[in-house]
N, C-alpha and C positions, 0 to 999 in steps of 0.2 A: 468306761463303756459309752457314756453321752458322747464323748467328746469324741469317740469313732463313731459313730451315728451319723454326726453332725457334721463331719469329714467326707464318711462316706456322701450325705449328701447333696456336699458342697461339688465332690468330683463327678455326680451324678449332672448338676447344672452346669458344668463345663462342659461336658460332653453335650448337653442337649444345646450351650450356646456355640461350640465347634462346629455344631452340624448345620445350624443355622450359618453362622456366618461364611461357609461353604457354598450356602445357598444364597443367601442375601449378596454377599460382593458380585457373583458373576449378573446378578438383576442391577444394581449401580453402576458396575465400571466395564463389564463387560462389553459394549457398544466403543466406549469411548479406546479402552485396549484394542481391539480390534483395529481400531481407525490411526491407531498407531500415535494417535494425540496424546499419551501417557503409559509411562510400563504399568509393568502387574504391580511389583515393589511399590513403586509411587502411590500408584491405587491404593495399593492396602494399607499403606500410612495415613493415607487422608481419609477411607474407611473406616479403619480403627477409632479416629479421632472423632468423625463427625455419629461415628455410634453411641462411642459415649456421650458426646453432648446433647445427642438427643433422648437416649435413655437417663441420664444426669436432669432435664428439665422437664420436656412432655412424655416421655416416661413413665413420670412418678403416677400421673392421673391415670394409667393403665395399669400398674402395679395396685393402684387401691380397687381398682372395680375386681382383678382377678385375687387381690390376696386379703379381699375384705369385704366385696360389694357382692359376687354371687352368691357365698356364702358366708356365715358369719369367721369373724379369723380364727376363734376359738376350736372349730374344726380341723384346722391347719395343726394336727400333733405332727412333731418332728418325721414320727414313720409315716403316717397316712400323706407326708408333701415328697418323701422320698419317693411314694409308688408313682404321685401324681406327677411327679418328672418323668420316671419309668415310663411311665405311658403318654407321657407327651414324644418322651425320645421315640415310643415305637410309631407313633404314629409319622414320625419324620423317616423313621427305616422304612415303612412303607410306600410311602412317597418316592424316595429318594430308588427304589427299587425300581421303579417305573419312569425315573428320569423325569419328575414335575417336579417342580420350587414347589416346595411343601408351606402349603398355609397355617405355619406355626400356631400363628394367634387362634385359629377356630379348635385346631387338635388342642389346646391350652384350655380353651373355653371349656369340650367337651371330656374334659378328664374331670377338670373342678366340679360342672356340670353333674357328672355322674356320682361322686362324691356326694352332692348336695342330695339329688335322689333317695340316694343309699339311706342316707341319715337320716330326711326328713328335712333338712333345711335351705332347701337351695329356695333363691328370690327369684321366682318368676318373674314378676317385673322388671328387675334387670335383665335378666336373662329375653326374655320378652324384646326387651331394648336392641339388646344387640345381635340378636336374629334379623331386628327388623331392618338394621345397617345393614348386617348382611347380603340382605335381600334387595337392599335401596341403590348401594354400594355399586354393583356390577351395571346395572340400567343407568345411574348417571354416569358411571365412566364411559360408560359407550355413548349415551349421547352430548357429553360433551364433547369427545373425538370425533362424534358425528358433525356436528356444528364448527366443529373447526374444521375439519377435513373439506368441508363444503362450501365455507366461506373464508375462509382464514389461509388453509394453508398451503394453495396454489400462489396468492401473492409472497407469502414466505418462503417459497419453491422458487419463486423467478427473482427473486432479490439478495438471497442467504448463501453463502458463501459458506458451504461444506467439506471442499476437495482440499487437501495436503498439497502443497507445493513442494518440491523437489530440491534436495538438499536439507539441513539442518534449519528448526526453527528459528534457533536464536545465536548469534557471533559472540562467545566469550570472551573477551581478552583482558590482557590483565599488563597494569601500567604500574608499576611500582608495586605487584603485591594487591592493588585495588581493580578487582573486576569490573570492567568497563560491559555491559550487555548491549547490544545492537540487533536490529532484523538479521537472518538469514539471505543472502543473497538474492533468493528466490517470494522470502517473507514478507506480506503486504500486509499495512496495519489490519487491514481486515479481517484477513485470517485468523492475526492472533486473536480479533475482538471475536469472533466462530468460537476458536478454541480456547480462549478464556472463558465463555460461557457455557459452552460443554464441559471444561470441571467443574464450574460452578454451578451447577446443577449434577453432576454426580455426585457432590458433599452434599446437594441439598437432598437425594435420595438415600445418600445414608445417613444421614440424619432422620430422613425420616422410617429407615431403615428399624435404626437405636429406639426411637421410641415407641415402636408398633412389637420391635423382639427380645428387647432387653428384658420387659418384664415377664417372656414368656420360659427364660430360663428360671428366673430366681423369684420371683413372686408367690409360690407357696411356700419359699424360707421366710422369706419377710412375712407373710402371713401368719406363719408361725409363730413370730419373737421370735424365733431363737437365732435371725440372723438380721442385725441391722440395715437398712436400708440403703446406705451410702455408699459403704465394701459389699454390697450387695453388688448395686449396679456396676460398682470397679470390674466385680471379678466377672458379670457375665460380656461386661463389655472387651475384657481383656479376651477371652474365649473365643468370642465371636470373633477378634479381630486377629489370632491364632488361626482361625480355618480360613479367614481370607485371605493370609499368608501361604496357606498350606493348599486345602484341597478344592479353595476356591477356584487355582490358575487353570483350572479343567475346564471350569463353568464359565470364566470370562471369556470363552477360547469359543464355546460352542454357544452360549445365551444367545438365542435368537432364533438357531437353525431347524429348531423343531415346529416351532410355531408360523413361522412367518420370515419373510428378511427385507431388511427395514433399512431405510436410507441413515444417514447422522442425523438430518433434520429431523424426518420423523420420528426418530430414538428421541432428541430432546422434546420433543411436543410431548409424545407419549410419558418423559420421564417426570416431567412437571405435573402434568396431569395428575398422574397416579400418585406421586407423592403428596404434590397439595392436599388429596383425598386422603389420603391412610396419615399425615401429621393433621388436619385438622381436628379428624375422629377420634385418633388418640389423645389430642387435645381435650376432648369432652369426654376421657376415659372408655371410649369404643376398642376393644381388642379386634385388630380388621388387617386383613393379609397383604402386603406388596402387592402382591404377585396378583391379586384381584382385581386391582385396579389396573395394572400391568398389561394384562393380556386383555381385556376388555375397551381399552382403553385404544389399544394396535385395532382390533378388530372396530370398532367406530370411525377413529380416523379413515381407514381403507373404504369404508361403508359412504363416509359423506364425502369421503374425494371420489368415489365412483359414479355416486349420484348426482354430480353437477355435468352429467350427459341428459337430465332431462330436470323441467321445473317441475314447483310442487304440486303443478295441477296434473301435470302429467303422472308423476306418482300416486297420487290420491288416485286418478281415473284407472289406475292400471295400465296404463298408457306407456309409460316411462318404465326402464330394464334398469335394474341396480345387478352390476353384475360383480362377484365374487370368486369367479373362476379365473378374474385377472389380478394383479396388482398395482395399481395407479400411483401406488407410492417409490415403485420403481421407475415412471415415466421419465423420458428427459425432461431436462431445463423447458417450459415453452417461452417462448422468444416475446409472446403476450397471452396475456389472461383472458381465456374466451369469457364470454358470459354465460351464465348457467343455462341451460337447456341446448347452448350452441357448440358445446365441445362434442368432437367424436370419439366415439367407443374405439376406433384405430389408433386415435393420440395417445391413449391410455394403454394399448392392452401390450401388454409388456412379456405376453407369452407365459408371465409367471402365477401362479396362485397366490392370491393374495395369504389366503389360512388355509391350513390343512385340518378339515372337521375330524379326525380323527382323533388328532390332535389335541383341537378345543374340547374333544368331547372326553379326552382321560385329563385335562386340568379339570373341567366340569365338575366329573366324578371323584376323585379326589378330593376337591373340597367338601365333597359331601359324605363321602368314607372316610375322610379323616379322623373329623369331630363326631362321626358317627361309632364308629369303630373304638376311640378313646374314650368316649362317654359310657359304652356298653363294657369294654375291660372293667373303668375304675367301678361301676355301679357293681357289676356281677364279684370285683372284690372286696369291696368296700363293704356290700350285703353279709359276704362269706368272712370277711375277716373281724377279729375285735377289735382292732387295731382301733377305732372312732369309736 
C-alpha cells in the first residue's frame, strides 16, 4: 500500500514537471526556433540537458528552502506532499487556462505556505524573505532593462548582426567517411558568432530554467524522506524535458505574441537578464518565476530605448514624453547613434505597441492568484483534513 502511495506520488510530480516544462522551453528557445537558428528537436535536447544541470547543482539550495526551510521537513507526510503537488498542478491548470507561463515557483511557495498556516508551523522569516524578492525582483528587472535600453542597446543595435543569411548555415562534406564542416555560401563568421551566442544563451536560460523548476516538482518528496534527492531531481528533470518535446512545440511557436514582439537582439538582452536574476536568487535558495523577470525585463528595455528622445532633466521636469504606444525595439538599424535627448520620436515609432496592458495586467494577476489561490486550497485542506 506505501509503495502505491509513493507511486502515486511520484506520477503526480511528473505531471506537475510536464506542465512546467511545456511552459518553461517555449520561454528558452522559443525566440531562437522562431528565427529559424535551431529546430524544436535540437531545442529540446539542449533543454532537457541544461534543466537538469541546473536543477542537479543550484537547484538543490531551492529544493531545501521549499522541502525544509518554510516549513519544518517533518511536516512533509508522504500524503500531505501528494496534496501539495495537487495544488501546485492546479495552480499551473489555472494559469495555463489563461494562456500565461505560470509562475511555478510562487504557486509552490503558496501551497507549502498554506500547509505551514494550517499546522502552525510555517517560518515567517523565510517566508518574509521571499515575498521580499518577490517584490524586489520585477523593479530591478525593469530597471536594469531600463538602463540598458537607454544606454547600452542602441549601440548593440547598430553593430549586432541578427538577420539569417540565405541558404544553409553550414557546407558538410565528407572526405573519406571524415566530415569536413565549412560556412554556408552565404555564412559570415559573424553570423555564426550571432548565432552561436543565441544558443548559448538559451542553455544558459534553461539552465537557469532547472534550477528555479526542478524543485518545484519534487521538493515535498524530498522533504518528506521518502524520496532521495538525486532520482529526485533525475525524474522531475526527465518530465520536464518530456513536455518540451511534447506540448512545449506550441509555445515556442507563439512565446512572444501575446506580450510584446521582440527583435533576436532584444530576445538575447532580455534573456540574460532575466536568467542571471532567477539563477542567482536560486543560488541563495529564492523560489522566483522565469517568467518575472522575463516579461519585466521586455517592458524596461522598451521603456529606456524609448526614453533616450529626451534627457534626464527633461524627464524629471515633465518636460520629456516616454512613449509606450510605440515600439523602439522594432526601429531599424540607425546608420548612427544619436545622442540622448536628440533622437526623434519618428525614428522610433514603428507604428507598433511596444506592450499590450491588458496583457501585462493578466501576467500581473496571475502571479498573484496563483500563490494566492494555492496557499488558500492547501490551508482550507490541510485545516479540514488529519492528514498532518
Amino acid at each position: 500500500m506505501f509503495e502505491l502511495v509513493l507511486l502515486l506520488g511520484v506520477l503526480i510530480a511528473v505531471f506537475v514537471g510536464f506542465n512546467i516544462g511545456g511552459s518553461s522551453a517555449g520561454i528558452c528557445w522559443g525566440v531562437p526556433v522562431g528565427a529559424n537558428v535551431i529546430t524544436k528537436n535540437g531545442a529540446a535536447i539542449l533543454f532537457t540537458f541544461f534543466v537538469f544541470l541546473g536543477g542537479w547543482t543550484v537547484g538543490r539550495h531551492v529544493i531545501d528552502t521549499l522541502g525544509r526551510g518554510i516549513v519544518p521537513s517533518d511536516m512533509f507526510t508522504l500524503q500531505a506532499s501528494i496534496m501539495i503537488l495537487l495544488f501546485i498542478g492546479l495552480g499551473i491548470l489555472i494559469a495555463n487556462l489563461y494562456s500565461v507561463p505560470v509562475p511555478t515557483s510562487m504557486t509552490a511557495v503558496g501551497s507549502i505556505a498554506g500547509l505551514g498556516l494550517a499546522t502552525g508551523t510555517l517560518d515567517w522569516e523565510v517566508l518574509g524573505r521571499i515575498v521580499t524578492w518577490w517584490l524586489v525582483t520585477p523593479v530591478l528587472a525593469f530597471w536594469v532593462g531600463a538602463v540598458t535600453g537607454r544606454y547600452i542597446y542602441p549601440y548593440l543595435e547598430r553593430y549586432f548582426k541578427s538577420e539569417r543569411s540565405e541558404g544553409p548555415l553550414l557546407d558538410i562534406q565528407y572526405n573519406k567517411k571524415i566530415p569536413k564542416i565549412k560556412l554556408g555560401p552565404n555564412t559570415t563568421k559573424q553570423e555564426i558568432a550571432s548565432i552561436s551566442i543565441v544558443i548559448i544563451i538559451g542553455c544558459f536560460m534553461a539552465f537557469s530554467a532547472g534550477a528555479s523548476n526542478v524543485p518545484n516538482a519534487i521538493a515535498p518528496l524530498v522533504g518528506s524522506g521518502e524520496l532521495n534527492e538525486n532520482p529526485a531531481i533525475l525524474i522531475a528533470a526527465l518530465a520536464i524535458g518530456l513536455g518540451g518535446f511534447t506540448i512545449a512545440r506550441r509555445t515556442m511557436d507563439s512565446v512572444g505574441n501575446d506580450l510584446t514582439e521582440l527583435p533576436l537582439l532584444a530576445a538575447v538582452v532580455v534573456s540574460v537578464v532575466a536568467a542571471t536574476i532567477t539563477t542567482g536568487l536560486s543560488y541563495i535558495g529564492i523560489p522566483i518565476s522565469l517568467v518575472m523577470g522575463t516579461v519585466m525585463t521586455i517592458v524596461g528595455l522598451g521603456w529606456g530605448r524609448a526614453s533616450r528622445v529626451s534627457t534626464i532633466q527633461q524627464v524629471a521636469t515633465g518636460e520629456g514624453k516616454i512613449d509606450l504606444t510605440i515600439n523602439p525595439l522594432l526601429a531599424d538599424k540607425p546608420k548612427k547613434v544619436a545622442k540622448i535627448g536628440e533622437e526623434k520620436i519618428e525614428d522610433i515609432d514603428t507604428g507598433e505597441q511596444l506592450v499590450r496592458p491588458k496583457a501585462i495586467a493578466r501576467f500581473i494577476s496571475l502571479w498573484i492568484i496563483g500563490p494566492t489561490v494555492s496557499a488558500g486550497l492547501s490551508y482550507t485542506f490541510f485545516i479540514l483534513s488529519p492528514i498532518v
